[in-house]
Structure formats: structure tokens, C-alpha cells
C-alpha positions as CSV (number, residue, x, y, z in Angstrom):
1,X,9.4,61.5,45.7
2,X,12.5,61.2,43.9
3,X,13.8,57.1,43.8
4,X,11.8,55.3,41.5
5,X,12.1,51.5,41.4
6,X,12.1,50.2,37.9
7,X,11.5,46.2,37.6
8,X,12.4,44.8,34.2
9,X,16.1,45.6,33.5
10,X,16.6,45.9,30.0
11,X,13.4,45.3,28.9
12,X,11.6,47.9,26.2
13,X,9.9,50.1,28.8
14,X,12.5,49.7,31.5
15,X,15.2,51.1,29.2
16,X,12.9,53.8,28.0
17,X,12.1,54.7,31.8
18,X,16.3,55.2,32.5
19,X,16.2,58.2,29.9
20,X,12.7,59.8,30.5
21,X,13.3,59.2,34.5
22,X,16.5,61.6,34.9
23,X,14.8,64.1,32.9
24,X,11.9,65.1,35.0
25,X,14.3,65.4,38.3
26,X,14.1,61.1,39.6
27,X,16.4,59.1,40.0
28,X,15.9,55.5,38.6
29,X,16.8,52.6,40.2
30,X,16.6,49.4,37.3
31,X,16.7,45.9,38.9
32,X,16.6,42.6,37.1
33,X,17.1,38.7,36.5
34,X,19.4,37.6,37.9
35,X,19.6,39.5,41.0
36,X,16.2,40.3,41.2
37,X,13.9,37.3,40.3
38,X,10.1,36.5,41.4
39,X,10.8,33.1,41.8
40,X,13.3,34.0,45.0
41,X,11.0,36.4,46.8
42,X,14.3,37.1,49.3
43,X,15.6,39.0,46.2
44,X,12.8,41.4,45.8
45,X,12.7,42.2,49.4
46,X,16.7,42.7,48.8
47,X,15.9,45.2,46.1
48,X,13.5,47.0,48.3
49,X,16.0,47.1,51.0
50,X,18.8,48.7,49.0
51,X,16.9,50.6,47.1
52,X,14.7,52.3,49.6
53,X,12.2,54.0,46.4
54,X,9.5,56.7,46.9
55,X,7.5,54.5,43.9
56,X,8.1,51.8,41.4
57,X,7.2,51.0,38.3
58,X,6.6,47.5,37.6
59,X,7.9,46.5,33.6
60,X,8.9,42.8,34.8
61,X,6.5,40.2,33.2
62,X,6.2,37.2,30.9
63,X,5.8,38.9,27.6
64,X,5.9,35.4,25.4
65,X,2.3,35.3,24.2
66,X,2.6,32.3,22.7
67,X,4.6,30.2,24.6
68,X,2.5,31.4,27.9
69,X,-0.3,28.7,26.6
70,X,2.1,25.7,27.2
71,X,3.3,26.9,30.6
72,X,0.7,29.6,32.1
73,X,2.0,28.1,35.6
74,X,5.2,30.4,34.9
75,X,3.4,32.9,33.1
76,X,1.3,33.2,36.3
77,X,4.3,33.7,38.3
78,X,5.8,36.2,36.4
79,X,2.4,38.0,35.6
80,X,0.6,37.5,39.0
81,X,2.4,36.4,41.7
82,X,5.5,39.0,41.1
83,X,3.1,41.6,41.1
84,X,1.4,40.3,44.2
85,X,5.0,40.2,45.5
86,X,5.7,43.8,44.5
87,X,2.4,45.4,45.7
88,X,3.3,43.8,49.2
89,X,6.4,45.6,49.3
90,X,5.3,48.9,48.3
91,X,2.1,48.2,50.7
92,X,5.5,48.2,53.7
93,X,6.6,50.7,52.6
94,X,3.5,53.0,52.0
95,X,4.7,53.9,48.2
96,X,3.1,53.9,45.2
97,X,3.1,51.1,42.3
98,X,2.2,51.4,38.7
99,X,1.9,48.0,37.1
100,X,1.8,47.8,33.6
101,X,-0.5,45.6,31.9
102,X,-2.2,45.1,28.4
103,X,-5.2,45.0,25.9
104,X,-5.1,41.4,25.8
105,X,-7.1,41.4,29.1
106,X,-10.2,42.3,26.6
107,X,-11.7,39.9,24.1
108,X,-11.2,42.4,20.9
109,X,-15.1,42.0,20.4
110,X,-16.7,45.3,21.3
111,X,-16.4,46.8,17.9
112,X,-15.4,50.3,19.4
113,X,-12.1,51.2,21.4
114,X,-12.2,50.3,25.2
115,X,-13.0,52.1,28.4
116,X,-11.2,51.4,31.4
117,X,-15.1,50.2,33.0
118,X,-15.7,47.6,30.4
119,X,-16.0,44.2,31.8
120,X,-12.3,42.0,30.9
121,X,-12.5,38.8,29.4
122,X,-9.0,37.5,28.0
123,X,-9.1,34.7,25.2
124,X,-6.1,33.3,26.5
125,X,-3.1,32.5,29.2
126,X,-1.4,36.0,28.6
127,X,-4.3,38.1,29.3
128,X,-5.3,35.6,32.2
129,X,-2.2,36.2,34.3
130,X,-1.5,40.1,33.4
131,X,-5.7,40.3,34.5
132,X,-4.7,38.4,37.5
133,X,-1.5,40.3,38.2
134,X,-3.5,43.9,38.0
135,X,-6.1,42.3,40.8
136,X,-2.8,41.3,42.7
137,X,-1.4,44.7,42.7
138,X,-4.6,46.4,43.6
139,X,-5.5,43.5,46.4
140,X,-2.1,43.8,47.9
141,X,-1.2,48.0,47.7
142,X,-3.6,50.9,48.3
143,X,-1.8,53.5,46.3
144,X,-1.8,51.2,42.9
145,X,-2.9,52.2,39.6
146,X,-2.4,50.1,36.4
147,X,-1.5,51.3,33.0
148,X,-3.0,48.9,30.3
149,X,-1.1,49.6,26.8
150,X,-0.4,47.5,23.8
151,X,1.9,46.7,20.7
152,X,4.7,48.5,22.4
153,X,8.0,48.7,19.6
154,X,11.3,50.3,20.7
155,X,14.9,50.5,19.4
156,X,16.2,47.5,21.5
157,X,14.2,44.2,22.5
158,X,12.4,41.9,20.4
159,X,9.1,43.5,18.9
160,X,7.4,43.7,15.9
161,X,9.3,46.7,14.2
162,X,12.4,45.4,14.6
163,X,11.0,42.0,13.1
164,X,10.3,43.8,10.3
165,X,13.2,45.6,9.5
166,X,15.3,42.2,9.7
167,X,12.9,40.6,7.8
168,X,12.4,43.0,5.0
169,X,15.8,43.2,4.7
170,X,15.8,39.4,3.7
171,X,12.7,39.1,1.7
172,X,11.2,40.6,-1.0
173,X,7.7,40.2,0.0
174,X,6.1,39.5,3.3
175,X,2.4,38.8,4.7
176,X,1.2,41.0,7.5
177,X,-2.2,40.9,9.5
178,X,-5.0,43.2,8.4
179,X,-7.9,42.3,10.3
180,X,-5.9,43.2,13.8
181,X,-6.5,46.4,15.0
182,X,-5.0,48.7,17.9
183,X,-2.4,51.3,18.8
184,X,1.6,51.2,18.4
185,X,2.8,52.3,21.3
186,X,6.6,53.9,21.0
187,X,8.0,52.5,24.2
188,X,9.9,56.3,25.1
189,X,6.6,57.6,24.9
190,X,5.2,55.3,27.1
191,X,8.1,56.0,29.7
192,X,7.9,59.8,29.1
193,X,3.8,58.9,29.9
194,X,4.5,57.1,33.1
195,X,7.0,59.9,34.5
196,X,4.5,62.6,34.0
197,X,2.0,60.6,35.8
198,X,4.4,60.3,38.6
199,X,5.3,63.6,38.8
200,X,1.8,64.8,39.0
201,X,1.8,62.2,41.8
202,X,4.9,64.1,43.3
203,X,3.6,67.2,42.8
204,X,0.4,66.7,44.4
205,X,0.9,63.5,46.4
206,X,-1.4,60.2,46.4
207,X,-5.3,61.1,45.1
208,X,-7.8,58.5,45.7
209,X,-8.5,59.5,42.1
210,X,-5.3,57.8,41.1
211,X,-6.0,54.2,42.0
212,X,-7.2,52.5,39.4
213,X,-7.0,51.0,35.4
214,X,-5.8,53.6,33.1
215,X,-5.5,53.2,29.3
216,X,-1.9,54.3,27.8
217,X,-1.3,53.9,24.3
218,X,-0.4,55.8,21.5
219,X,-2.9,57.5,20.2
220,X,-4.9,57.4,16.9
221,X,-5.3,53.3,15.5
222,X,-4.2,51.1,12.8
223,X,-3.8,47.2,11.6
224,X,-0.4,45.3,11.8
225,X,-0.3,45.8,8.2
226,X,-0.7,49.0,7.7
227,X,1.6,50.1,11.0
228,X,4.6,47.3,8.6
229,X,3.7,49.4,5.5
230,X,4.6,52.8,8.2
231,X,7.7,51.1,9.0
232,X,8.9,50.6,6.0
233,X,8.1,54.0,4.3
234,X,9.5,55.8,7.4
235,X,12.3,53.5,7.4
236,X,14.2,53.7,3.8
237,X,16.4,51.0,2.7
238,X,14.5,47.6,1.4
239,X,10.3,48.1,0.9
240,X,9.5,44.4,0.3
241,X,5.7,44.0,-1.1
242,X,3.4,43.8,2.1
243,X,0.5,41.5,1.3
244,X,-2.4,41.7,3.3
245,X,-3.7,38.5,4.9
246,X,-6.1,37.7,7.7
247,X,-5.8,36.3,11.2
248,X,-7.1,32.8,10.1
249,X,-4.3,32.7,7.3
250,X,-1.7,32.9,10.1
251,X,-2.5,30.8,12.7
252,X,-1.0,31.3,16.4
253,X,-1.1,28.9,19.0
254,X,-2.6,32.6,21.1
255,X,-5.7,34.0,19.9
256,X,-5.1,37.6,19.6
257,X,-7.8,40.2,20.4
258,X,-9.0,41.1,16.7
259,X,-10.1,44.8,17.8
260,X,-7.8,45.8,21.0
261,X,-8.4,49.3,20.5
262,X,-7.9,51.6,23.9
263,X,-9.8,55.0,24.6
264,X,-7.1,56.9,26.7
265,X,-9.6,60.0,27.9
266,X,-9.3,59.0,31.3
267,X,-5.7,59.2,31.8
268,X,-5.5,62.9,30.1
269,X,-8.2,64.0,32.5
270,X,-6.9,62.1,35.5
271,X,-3.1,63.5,34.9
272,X,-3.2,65.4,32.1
273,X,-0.9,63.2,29.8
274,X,-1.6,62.4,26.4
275,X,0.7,60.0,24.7
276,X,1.4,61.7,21.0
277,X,0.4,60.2,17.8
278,X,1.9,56.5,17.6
279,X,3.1,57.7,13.7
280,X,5.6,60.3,15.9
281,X,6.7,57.6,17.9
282,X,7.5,55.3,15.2
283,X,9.1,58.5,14.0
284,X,11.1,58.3,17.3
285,X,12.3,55.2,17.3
286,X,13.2,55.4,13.7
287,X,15.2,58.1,14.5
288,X,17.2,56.2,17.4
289,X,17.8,52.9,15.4
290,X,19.4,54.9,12.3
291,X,21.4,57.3,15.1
């Protein structure tokens, strides 16, 4: 195994995958919009054609949680169908696929961080078509497994540390969830996570033991507010005052899982990778945006 097919072209993960890739002895192949778009299935086959991969990694999706209630027909494209799509592919080619999908395929309501065998219920269009896009991939390739992680922040892209930073640069206060809880997820981490698993699959070729839902976050838990207040103190420059408010004093047109919280045991003792504390990634990425 050595050409890796990376969907998602300049995306958080994607980029993070074009470092951590290279590093472990793979060569990454990164494919996106235009070129390579869901929506023109003769393009993905293209892709495949060219790049002739030993795996791919599937970033690509409709990450707009929001905007994915008024128009979950695209969403569902993006999310499910391109996945479906995908998984076909790799099925042709006999290759393996990890899809990348998300806590918000789980209700926040268990009171206790998830197991990959508790039942999914999303509370809304984004969590519907990544839940649909994970049965795609399993449906349509034997050698599929899905990594489910959550509030993934990098140095490029639009996410929630970099909204932060921009913003506390302009204000001198700002009002951040509380009641949300999960697991900042550095995207580099995440990459460096997703090339160990693949080259324990290199190493040892395709287990039956690999297919299936895996949980990859960073590890330990917090609330947006505290994770802004981290942020900030890691970040020098402009603290603004960080007020604490609840979900119900900032309304989305999205409800978010209130307690998205991910137990990631199974992945250690599947491939023996452990994402590091999501502190050192913010750490991390800290490091890269002031570099």
C-alpha cells in the first residue's frame, strides 16, 4: 500500500493528511472541486483512473450545518451519495475506504461519552446524511471502516478557533456556549490518526476486525466556552471577556447534540492509536498559525 487517495482538496483534514501522509512512507494523491465533483460521477471514476490508489480517505462532505436544513437534497449528495460513489469505486478496485463522519449522528442525550454500539439518532439534516453516507460506504465496499470525530479546528479553513481569534481581535467581549460538550479535535492529529491506522492496515493487510465505526477525537472533553477561554490563553494578543451563555440564548436554525462526547477505546485497541490530549493539539495548531 503506498497511493492514498485523499477526497476533499484543501479542506481541514485533507490538508492535514498531505503532511502526515509523506511522513509514514505514502504517497498522497489530493483531488477536489472542480475536477473531482459528486455531482459528475464521470469525474470520480476519472480520479480513480489516474490515480490508481492502494486506499482512500474520504474528507469530501457538506460541512455547513446550518445551511444543510434548507437544502439536505445537496447535503445528501455530498454526505451520501458521494460516499456511495466512492465505496463503489474502491469496491472495483478491491481497496480500502475510510469515510470520515461525525458525532452529530448521536442525539447528545446519553449523559455519558459514546460507544461505537450505541444506537444513532441525529436531531437534524447534517447528522441525517453523514449517518446515511457511513451505511453507503459500508453497503457499497467490504473493506470500509468509518472514523466518527467532531469539533475538528486547524490552522486553515473556517472553524471555530479561527472564528475566535478574528473575533476577539474585534471585540472586547464575546458569548460562548457552555452547556455543549465534546472533544476539539486538532485536525494534524486527526491526519497523523488516520495514517497510523492505515499503516497498521499496510502492515498487516485487511482484518475483518477493521470494518466498522471507530470513534476519533481528541481525547479528554470540554464545552465551547471553555475550549474559547483555551484559545485565547494559549493564544496571547487580545483576551476579550468570555461570557458564558446557554444553547437556548443562541439560537441555530441546527440543533446541536448538547453532550457529543466520544469514547475512543476501540480504536486504540483495534490499531493501537490514541489521538493526544486535544489541549496539545490546540497547542499545535497554535504553534502553526503564529509560525
Amino acid at each position: 500500500m503506498r497511493r492514498i487517495l485523499v477526497t476533499g482538496r484543501g479542506g481541514q483534514l485533507a490538508t492535514g493528511l498531505e503532511t502526515a501522509l509523506p511522513a509514514r512512507g505514502f504517497e498522497p494523491v489530493l483531488v477536489g472541486q472542480p475536477e473531482f465533483e459528486f455531482d459528475a460521477p464521470e469525474t470520480v471514476a476519472a480520479a480513480f483512473d489516474a490515480a490508481q490508489p492502494d486506499a482512500v480517505v474520504n474528507c469530501a462532505a457538506w460541512t455547513a450545518v446550518d445551511a444543510a436544513e434548507d437544502n439536505e437534497a445537496a447535503a445528501f449528495r455530498a454526505n451520501a451519495l458521494g460516499p456511495a460513489l466512492v465505496a463503489a469505486h474502491c469496491a472495483a478496485h478491491g481497496i480500502p475506504l475510510i469515510q470520515v463522519s461525525t458525532d452529530y449522528v448521536y442525539d447528545g442525550r446519553k449523559g455519558a461519552p459514546y460507544l461505537e454500539t450505541d444506537p444513532p439518532n441525529p436531531l437534524g439534516a447534517y447528522g441525517r446524511t453523514k449517518l446515511a453516507g457511513e451505511w453507503a460506504a459500508f453497503a457499497g465496499n467490504p473493506h470500509t471502516l468509518v472514523l466518527r470525530t467532531a469539533w475538528v479546528f486547524s490552522p486553515v479553513g473556517s472553524n471555530f478557533l479561527r472564528t475566535m481569534l478574528r473575533v476577539g481581535a474585534e471585540r472586547p467581549e464575546l458569548r460562548v456556549v457552555a452547556d455543549q460538550h465534546g472533544s476539539p479535535t486538532a485536525a494534524p492529529d486527526l491526519a497523523d490518526a488516520i495514517t497510523a491506522v492505515l499503516a497498521r492496515i499496510r502492515d498487516t493487510g485487511w482484518q475483518d476486525t477493521y470494518r466498522g465505526v471507530f470513534h476519533a477525537t481528541g481525547s479528554g472533553y470540554t464545552t465551547w466556552h471553555s475550549f474559547a477561554e483555551a484559545i485565547f490563553g494559549q493564544a496571547g494578543g487580545p483576551h476579550p471577556v468570555v461570557h458564558a451563555i446557554t444553547t437556548t440564548d443562541y439560537p441555530t436554525k441546527a440543533v446541536r447534540p448538547a453532550d457529543g462526547r466520544m469514547d475512543g477505546s476501540k480504536l486504540r485497541e483495534t490499531f493501537g492509536v490514541a489521538l493526544p490530549p486535544w489541549e496539545q493539539g490546540l497547542t499545535r495548531v497554535i504553534r502553526a498559525l503564529q509560525a
